[in-house]
N, C-alpha and C positions, 0 to 999 in steps of 0.2 A: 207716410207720416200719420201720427195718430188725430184723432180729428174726437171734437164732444159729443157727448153722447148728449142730448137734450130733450128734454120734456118741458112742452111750454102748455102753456095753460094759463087763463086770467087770474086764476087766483094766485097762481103761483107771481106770473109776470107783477100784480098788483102788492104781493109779500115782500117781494125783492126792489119794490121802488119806497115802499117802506122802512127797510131794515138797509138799505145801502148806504147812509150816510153812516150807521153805526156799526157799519161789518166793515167800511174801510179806515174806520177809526180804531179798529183794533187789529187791521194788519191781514187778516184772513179773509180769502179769496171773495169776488165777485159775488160769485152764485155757489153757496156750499152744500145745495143739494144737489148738484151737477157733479157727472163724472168727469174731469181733465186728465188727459192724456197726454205726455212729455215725452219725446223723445229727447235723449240726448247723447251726443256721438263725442266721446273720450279720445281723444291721440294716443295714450298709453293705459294700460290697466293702470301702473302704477297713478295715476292720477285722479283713482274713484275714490273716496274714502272707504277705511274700511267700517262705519255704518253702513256702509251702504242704501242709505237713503232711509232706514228704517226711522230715524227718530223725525223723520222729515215726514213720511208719512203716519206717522202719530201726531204730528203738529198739523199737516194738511189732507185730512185723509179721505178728501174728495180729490186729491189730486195722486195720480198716478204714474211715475216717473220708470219707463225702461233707459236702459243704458245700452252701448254696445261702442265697441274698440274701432273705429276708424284711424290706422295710425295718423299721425302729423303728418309727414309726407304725402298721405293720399288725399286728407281729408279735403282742400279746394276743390280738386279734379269730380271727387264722387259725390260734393254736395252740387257743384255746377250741373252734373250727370241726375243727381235725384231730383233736381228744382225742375228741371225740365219738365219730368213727367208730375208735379205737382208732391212729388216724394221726402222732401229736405227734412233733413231733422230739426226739431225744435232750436236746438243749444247745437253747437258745432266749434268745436277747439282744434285749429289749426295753430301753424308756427302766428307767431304776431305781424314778423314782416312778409306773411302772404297774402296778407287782408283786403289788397288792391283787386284784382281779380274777383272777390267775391260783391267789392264797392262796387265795382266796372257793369256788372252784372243785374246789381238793385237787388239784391240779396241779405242786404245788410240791416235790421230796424233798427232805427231813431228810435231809443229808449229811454227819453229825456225826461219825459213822465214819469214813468218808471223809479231812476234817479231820484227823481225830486220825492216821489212817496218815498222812496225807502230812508233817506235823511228825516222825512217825518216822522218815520214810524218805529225808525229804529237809530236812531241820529249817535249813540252810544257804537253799533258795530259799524255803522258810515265810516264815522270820525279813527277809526281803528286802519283804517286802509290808506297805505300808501300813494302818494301821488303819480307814482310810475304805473301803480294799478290799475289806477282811473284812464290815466292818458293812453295805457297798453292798448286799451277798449274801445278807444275813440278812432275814426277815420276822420281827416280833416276837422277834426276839431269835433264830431259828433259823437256824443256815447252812442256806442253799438254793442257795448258787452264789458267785461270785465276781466284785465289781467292778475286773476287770484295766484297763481303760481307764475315762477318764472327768474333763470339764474344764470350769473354768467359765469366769464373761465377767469381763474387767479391763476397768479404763478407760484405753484409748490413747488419745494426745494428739497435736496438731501441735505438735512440740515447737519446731519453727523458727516457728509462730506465736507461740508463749509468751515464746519469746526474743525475738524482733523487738517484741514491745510490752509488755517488760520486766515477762511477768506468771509466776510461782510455779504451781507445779504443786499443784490445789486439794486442797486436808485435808479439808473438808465440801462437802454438796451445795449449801450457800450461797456457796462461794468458786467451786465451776465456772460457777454462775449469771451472779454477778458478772466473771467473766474472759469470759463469753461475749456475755455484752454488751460490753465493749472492743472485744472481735473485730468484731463484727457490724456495729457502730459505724464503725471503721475500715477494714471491707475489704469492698469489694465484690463478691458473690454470694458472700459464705463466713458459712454459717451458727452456730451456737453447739454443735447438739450432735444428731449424725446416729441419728434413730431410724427404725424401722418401723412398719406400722401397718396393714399389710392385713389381710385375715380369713384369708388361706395363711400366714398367720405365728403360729409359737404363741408364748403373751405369757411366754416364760423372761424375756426380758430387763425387763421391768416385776417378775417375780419377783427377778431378780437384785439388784436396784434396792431393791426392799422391804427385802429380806433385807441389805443392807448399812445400812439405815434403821436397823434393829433389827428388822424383823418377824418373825413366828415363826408358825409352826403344825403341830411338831412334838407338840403337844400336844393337837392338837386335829385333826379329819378336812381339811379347808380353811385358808387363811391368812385368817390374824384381821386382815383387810383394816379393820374399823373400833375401831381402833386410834390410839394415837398415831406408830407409822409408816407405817400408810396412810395416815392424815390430813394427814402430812407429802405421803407417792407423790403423792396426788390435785394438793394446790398444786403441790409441784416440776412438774408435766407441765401444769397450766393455767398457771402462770409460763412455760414453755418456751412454750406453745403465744399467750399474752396478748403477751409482749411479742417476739414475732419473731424468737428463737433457735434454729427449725425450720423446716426447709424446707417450703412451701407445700404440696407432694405427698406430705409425709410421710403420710399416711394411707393412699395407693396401694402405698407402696412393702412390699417384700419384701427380703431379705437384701442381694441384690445391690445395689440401689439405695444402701442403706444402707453399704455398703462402699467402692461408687464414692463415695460423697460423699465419703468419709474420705479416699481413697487420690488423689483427683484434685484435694484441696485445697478444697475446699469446703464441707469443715464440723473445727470445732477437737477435737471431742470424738467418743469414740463410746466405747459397749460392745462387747468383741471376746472372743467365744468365744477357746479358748488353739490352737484344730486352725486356725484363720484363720492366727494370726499368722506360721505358715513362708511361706505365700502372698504375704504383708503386706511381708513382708520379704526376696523377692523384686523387687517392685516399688518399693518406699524403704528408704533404709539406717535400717536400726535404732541408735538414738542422736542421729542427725544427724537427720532429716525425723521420724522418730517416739520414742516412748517409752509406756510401759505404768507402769501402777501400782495397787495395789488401791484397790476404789470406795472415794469418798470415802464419808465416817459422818454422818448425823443430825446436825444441832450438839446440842452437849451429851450424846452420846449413844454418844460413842468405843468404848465399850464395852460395846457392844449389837451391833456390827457384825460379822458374820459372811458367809462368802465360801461360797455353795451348790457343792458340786462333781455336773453333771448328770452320772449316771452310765450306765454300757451296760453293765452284768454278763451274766456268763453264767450263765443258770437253769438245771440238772437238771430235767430234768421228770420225774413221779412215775408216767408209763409204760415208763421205760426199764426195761429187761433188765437193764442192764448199770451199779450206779453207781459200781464202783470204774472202772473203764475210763472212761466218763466225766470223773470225777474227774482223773481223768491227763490228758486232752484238757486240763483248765483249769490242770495244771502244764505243759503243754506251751506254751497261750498265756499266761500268767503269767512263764516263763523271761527272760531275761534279754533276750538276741540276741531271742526272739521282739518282748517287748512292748516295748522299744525301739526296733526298726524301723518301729515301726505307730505308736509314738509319737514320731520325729522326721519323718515325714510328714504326722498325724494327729490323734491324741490323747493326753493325757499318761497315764503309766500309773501304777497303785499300786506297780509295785516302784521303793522307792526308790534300789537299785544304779545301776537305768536312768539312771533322771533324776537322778541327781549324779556320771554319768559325766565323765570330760572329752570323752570321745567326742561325748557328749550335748550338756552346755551351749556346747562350740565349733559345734555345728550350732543350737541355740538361746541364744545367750546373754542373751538377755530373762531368761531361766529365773533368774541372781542376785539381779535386781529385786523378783520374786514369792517368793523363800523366805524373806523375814523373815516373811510373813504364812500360812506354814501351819499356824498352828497354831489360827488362824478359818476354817479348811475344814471343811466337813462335810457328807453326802451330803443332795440333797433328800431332805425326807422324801416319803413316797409319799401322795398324794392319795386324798380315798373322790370316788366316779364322775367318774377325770378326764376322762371325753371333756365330759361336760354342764360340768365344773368353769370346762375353759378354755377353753371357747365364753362362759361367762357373765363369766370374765378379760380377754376378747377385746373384747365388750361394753363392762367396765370399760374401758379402753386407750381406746377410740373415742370413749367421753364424758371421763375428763378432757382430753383434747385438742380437745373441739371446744365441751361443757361449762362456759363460763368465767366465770359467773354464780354457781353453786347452792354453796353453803357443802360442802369436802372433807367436814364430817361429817356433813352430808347426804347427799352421795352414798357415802360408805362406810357408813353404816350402811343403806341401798336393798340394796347389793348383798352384806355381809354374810348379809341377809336369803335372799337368792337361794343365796347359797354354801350355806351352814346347810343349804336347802331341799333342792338339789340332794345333800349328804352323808347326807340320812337318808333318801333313795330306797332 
């Protein structure tokens, strides 16, 4: 971890108790004859911007920011591994619901300070940030960083097959069913409804699915899988998988698979993350060959339905030196031009300037379709031991699909049991 280089001195120490009340009135750092050093560890390239920090460093250019690629999936394990030996990086961007493990740990800073200057100092790009971005950031209610990026899965459709056999775009998970058997029925090798189903695949989109069910386990360590919209999850995926609405190799398949089936015609439905769809829409016009809309709901159950936004915040970790400078690193990728760019490639981001740009929605115009429904987002909650959680998820996935026998509340209440188990390790 990178650490200040300093030069103390009385005159200097006696400069800086002079000039501090009016270097923090204008926003720039503590001591700016000081070199600060930032580490910060990214989940994906795609998530740098492409400044790459350079106007950041013309704006603070006593402060020094390296970057480097710790994926999301590794990132707990190897900050838990660097904090040991005193190593952790400044900023650290994990999934959002793995944030517990890093709390459990004391790894986490209360940046509440922090917060409160930058609504001072910059109360114009605060006020620009969505409230799922703020709360992505917090653990128990404390800010510890900031969910700048972060998107969930809709349901995209063949919209030219919906039209060609004069079927409505489904309200509940009972009208996609029934439209996907039309399809199925009527066209040869085009399935009903493109999932995955390997063990390299983590089971969000069975969560996503839940979660527009009604499910919930914001209140609890695990999803309260035996339920009445697990119990629902369990039939919908033994109905896909019973009456041959899935393709045969669905249980091999990983993202791509599941993508190509979508993009190449041969399957009517699928779940699509929101960073897919500039890809998506590349390859078929948007309106004409495709169309998007939020999952359909539970029948009878409209209003239970909520849209999980997975999120990539950026954490302070509670070895930095430095957390007002920090702090600024997360107004710098938070800005406007920043999280824009990252989010018309990428992923959507919490300022909402960004995304109801015209800039923006002319480079996404899917973007009008999905804003009636923001106001059912909201960030997963964070899971207690999700490595064992969604291996035992994983397991779930594999049996209702190949399971097509044993009563949903059978097998949700089995793997409830397991969940439970795995939460009070």
């Amino acid at each position: 971890m990178a650490r200040t280089k300093r030069l103390y001195g009385a005159t200097l120490c006696l400069v800086l108790m002079l000039l501090g009340p009016a270097v923090f009135a204008t926003g720039t750092t503590e001591a700016s004859d000081e070199v600060v050093e930032l580490m910060v560890w990214f989940g994906r390239q795609n998530f740098i911007p492409a400044d790459e920090f350079e106007s950041f460093h013309e704006k603070y250019p006593n402060i020094r920011v390296t970057t480097d690629v710790i994926r999301l999936e590794a990132a707990v394990a190897d900050t838990l591994r660097a904090a040991r030996s005193g190593q952790a990086a400044d900023i650290v961007q994990p999934f959002n619901y793995d944030s517990r493990p890093l709390a459990d740990a004391d790894l986490l800073l209360d940046i509440s300070d922090q917060m409160v200057r930058w609504q001072e100092e910059d109360p114009a790009g605060y006020s620009r940030i969505a409230g799922w971005g703020f709360t992505m950031g917090e653990v128990s209610g404390v800010p510890v960083g900031i969910g700048i990026h972060g998107g969930s899965r809709y349901l995209v459709y063949r919209a030219d097959l919906l039209e060609k056999h004069g079927l409505s775009v489904p309200q509940t998970w009972d009208d996609l069913l029934a439209a996907a058997r039309v399809i199925v029925n009527a066209e040869d090798g085009v399935y009903g409804f493109s999932l995955f189903g390997s063990r390299g695949s983590n089971p969000s989109t069975e969560l996503q699915i839940f979660f527009s069910m009604g499910g919930v386990w914001e209140d609890h360590s695990v999803p309260q899988i035996d339920s009445p919209a697990g119990h629902y999850l369990i039939e919908f995926y033994q109905t896909l998988a019973r009456d041959g609405l899935l393709h045969p190799e669905t249980m091999a398949w990983g993202s791509g698979e599941q993508r190509a089936a979508f993009i190449d015609g041969n399957a009517a439905f699928m779940m699509m993350g929101e960073n897919i769809m500039p890809t998506l829409a590349e390859s078929m016009e948007y309106g004409g060959g495709w169309d998007v809309t939020v999952p359909p709901y539970r029948p009878g159950a409209q209003d239970q339905r909520r849209v999980p936004v997975i999120g990539f915040p950026m954490f302070v970790i509670s070895q930095t030196d430095h957390p007002y400078e920090a702090s600024l690193v997360l107004r710098y990728l938070a800005e406007m031009e920043n999280s824009m760019e990252v989010a018309s490639r990428y992923q959507p981001t919490s300022n909402t300037a960004a995304m109801t740009s015209p800039e923006f929605l002319e480079l996404q115009p899917w973007r009008t379709a999905l804003a009636p429904f923001e106001d059912e987002l909201f960030p997963y909650p964070a899971m207690a031991n999700p490595e064992e959680s969604f291996e035992i998820l994983k397991d779930l996935r594999g049996e209702m699909m190949t399971n097509l026998d044993e009563s949903p509340q059978a097998i949700a209440a089995r793997y409830q049991e397991r969940l439970d188990a795995a939460a009070a390790e």
